[in-house]
N, C-alpha and C positions, 0 to 999 in steps of 0.2 A: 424407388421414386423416379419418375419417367423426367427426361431433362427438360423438356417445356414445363415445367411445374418448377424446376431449378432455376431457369431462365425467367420464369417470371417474378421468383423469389430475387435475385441479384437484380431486378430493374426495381424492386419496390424498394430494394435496402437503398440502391443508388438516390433515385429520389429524396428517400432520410434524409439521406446522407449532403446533398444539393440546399435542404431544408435549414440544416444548419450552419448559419454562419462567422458563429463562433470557434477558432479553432486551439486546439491547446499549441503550446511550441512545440513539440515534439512534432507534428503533422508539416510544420516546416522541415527539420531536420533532416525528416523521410522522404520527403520531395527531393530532396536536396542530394539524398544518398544515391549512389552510383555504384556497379559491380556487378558480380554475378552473384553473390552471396545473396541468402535470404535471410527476412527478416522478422525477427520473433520481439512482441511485445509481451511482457508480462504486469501486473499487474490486480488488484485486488476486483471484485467484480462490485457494478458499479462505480466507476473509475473512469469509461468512458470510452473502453477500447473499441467497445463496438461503433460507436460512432465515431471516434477516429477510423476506421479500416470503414466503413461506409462510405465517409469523406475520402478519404484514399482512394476507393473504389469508384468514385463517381467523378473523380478529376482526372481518372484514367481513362484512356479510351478502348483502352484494348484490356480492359479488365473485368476481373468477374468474383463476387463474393458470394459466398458461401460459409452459413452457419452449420457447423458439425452437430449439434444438438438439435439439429433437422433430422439426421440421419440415421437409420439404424445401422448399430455398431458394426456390422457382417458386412458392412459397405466396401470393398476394398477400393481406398481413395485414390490410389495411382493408377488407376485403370478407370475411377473416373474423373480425374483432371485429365487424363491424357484422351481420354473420350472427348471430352467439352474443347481442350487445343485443339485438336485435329479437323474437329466437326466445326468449330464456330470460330478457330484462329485467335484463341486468346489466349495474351504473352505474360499476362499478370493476374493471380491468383489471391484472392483477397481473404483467406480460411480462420474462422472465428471458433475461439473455444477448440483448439484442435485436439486438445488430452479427452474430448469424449471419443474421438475415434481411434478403433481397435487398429493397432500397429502403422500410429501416427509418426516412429523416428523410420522405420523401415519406408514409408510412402516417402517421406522428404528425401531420403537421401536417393532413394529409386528417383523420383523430378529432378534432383540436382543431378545425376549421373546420367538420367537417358533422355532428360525433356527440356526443350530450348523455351525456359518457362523462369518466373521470378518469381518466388511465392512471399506474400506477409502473415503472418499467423499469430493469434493470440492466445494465451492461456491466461486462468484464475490460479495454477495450481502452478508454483514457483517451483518450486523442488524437482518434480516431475520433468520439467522442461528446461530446467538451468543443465540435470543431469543428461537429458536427450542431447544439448547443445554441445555439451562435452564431448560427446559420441560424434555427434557432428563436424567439428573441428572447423575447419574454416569455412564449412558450409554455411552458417549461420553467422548472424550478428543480430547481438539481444539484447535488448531496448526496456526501460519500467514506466508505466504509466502508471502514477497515483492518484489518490484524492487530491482535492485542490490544497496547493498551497495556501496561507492565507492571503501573499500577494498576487495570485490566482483567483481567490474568491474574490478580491476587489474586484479585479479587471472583470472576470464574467459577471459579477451581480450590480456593479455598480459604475464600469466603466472606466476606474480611476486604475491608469497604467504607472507603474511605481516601478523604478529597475529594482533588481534584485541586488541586496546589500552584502559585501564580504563582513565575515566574523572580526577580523579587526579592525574593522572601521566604527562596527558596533561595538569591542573593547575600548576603542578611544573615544566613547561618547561620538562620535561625527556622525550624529544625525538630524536629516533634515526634518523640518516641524508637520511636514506633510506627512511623515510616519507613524510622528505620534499622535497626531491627530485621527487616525483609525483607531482608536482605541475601542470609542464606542462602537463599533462593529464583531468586534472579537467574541462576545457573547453569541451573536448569530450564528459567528463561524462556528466556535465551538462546539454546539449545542446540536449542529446537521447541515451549517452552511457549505461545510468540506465537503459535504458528497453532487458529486455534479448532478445525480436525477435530483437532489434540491432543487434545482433551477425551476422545476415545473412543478411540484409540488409544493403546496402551504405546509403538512406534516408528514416530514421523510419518515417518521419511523414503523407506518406501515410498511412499506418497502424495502424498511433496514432489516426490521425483523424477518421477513420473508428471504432476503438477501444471505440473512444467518443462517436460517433453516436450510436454504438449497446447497449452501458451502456443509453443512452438517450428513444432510441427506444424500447427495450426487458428490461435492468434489473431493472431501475428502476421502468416502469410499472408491472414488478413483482409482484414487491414489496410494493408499491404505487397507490390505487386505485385516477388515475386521468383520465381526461378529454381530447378530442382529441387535443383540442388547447394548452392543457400545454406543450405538448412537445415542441412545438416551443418559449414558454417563458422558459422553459427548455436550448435551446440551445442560446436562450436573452443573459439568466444570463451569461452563461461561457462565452462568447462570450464579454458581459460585462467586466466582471470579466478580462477576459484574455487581453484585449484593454486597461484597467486601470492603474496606479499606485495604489500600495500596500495598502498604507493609506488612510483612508476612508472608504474602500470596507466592508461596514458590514450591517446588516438587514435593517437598514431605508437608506442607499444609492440603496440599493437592490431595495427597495419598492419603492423609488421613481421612480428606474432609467422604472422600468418593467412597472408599474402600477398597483401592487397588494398589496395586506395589508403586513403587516408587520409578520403577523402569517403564512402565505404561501410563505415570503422569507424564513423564518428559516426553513419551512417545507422541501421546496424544498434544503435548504443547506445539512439539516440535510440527505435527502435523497441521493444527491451528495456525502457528506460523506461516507455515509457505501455504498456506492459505491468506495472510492478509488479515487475521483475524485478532491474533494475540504479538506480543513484542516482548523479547526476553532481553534483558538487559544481564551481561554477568557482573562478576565484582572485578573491582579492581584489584590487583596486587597477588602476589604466589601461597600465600598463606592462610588463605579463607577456602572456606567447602563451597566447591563449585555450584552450588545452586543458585541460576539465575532469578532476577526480582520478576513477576513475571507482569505486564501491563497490558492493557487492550487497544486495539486500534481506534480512537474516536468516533464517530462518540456512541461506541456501543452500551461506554457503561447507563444510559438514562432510556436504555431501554427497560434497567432494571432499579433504578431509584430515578427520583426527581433529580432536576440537573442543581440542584441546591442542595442536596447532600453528597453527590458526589462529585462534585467541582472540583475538591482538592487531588482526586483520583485524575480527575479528567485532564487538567491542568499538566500531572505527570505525562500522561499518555500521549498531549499535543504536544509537550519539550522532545521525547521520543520521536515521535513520527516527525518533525521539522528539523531534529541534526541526523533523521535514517535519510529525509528528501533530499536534505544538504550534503550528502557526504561523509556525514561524522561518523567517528567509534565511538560509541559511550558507553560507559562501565558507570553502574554506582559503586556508593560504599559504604563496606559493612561496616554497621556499628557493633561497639564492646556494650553487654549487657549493662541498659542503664545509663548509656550517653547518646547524645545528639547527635548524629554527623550530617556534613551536607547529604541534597540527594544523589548530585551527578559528578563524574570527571570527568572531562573531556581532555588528550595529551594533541594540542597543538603547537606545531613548528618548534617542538622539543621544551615546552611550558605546559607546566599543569595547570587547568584551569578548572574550579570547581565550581557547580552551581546550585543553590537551595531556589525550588521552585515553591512558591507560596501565595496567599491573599496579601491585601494591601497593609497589615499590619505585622509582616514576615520580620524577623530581626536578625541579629549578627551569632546568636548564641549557639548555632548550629555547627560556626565555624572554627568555636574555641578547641585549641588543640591539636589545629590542622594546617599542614604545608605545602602551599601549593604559592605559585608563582601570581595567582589571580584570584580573589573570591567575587563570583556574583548572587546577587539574589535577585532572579525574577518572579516579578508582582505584577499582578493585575494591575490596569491604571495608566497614568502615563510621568511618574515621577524616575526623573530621569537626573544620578547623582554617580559620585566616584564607587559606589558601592552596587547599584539597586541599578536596573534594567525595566522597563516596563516585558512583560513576558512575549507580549504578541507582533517585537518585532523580528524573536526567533523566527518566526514566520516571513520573511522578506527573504530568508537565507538562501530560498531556493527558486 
């Protein structure tokens, strides 16, 4: 590809990039950062990195982006960023999607050792890149860009700037009524509000679906040396997965349901995973069989039921993805054949704290039997009592 065609692609991205002026906080942050170190975003695709590193790129002056899924893979990229420095003197390097290009840890650390250059880079594929960074060592500092929070979704759809709330402020009830007053919003969010291409779309899930298929077909084969026919027990699983009720859904339901071992369901989870796509939760405690619960990332599952059958699934998978955004470890916990138990534990500040996520007519019976320092149950809604939590101000956490 001849660099006037490169050049004219980095002033159209920039443009984008100018176009939008909406920005997530992390695009502060990055302003903000100083060093020599580069900087890697990772995060699920449609998420928004690209137009974060757009926006990066266009508030730069001496900068230059460049999508790798332009490129073909035999590109050797250290010879051509050190091409484009030389030729056109630029110190800042804006590289999108860089796990499509062949011997992407080898080019960065080549720029960081021979080239007076700062680079940003993003990947869809966690795993892939968390691992390169490691290799890296002080060369990088690596950053996540997710879906929107749901106190994210206010501010971008609706304007309404809400600071984000600590977990014990939300234990001791201390919340203000403008919180719960988003209640009736939470259905949007739910449903496809989280994904930032929402914004421009009336119905994400053309896009969502499409979004599946290309993580199916390009990133986890990446990343993942497999076989032609896995892709389509690939899209089994989710598929599975998304048709199901919550409970159950883990490595030997996987294995049977496919017809593969038990070692090539968790391979394939695990791969899903640092793709953004699936959420493994283990158990709590030393005594249970390691098979994590396994949940989807929102709101994949109403790609494959209506959002009214699978709400109670989905409900799970928002608790999930708003204490992965906040910082939490969560464990469920296994039940004894034939009893109730909560669905989550979360160990904070040395207190256990358990949570049954439910609809508005959830009750306490979940929790007979059980020793924890705290029980909550969150419900849809906004009844807010010494027990009960409205669900979607997990959402503020982050």
């Amino acid at each position: 590809m001849q660099l006037s065609t490169l050049l004219d692609l980095d002033r159209r991205a920039k443009d984008l990039g100018r176009t939008r002026n909406l920005k997530r906080s992390l695009f502060t942050s990055l302003k903000a950062d100083q060093g020599r170190h580069f900087i890697g975003i990772v995060g699920p695709r449609g998420a928004g990195k690209t137009i974060l590193l757009q926006q990066l790129a266009a508030d730069c002056e001496d900068g230059f982006y460049l999508s790798l899924d332009t490129l073909p893979r035999e590109v050797n990229l250290f010879s051509l960023v050190r091409e484009l420095a030389e030729a056109y003197h630029f110190t800042h390097f804006f590289l999108d999607e860089i796990h499509f290009a062949d011997g992407a840890l080898g080019a960065l650390k080549q720029m960081y050792d021979f080239l007076d250059i700062r680079v940003f880079f993003t990947s869809s594929v966690a795993l892939r890149i968390r691992e390169s960074v490691y290799d890296l060592s002080r060369r990088v500092s690596l950053h996540s860009l997710d879906y929107f929070s749901f106190r994210e979704y206010l501010e971008f759809t609706k304007g309404e700037v809400l600071p984000r709330v600590e977990l014990d402020a939300l234990l001791a009830r201390e919340t203000d009524p403008a919180y719960l007053r988003c209640a009736d919003r939470f259905e949007a969010y739910l449903s496809g509000g989280l994904l930032p291409f929402a914004l421009e779309e009336p119905d994400p899930s053309p896009l969502l679906e499409g979004t599946l298929q290309a993580i199916i077909s390009r990133d986890i084969p990446n990343s993942l040396a497999l076989r032609v026919h896995e892709l389509d027990l690939l899209r089994r699983m989710i598929a599975f997965i998304g048709r199901s009720d919550v409970d159950g859904i883990n490595y030997s339901s996987l294995s049977q349901n496919l017809g593969i071992t038990k070692y090539k369901a968790e391979q394939y989870a695990s791969a899903f995973e640092n793709a953004f796509v699936l959420q493994r939760i283990f158990p709590a405690g030393s005594n249970v069989l390691k098979e994590p619960k396994v949940l989807l990332m929102p709101p994949l599952r109403t790609l494959y039921r209506p959002l009214a059958e699978c709400r109670g699934g989905l409900r799970e998978d928002f608790f999930a993805l708003a204490m992965r955004q906040a910082g939490f470890e969560m464990h469920y916990l296994k039940s004894t054949r034939g009893k109730k138990t909560p669905d989550f534990l979360i160990n904070h500040k040395g207190k256990k704290l358990v949570f049954e996520i439910g609809g508005k007519g959830k009750g306490r019976e979940q929790f007979k039997g059980v020793h924890a320092d705290q029980k909550i149950i969150l419900a849809e809604g906004t009844k807010l009592s010494s027990e009960r939590m409205p669900l979607h101000l997990a959402g503020f956490l982050a």
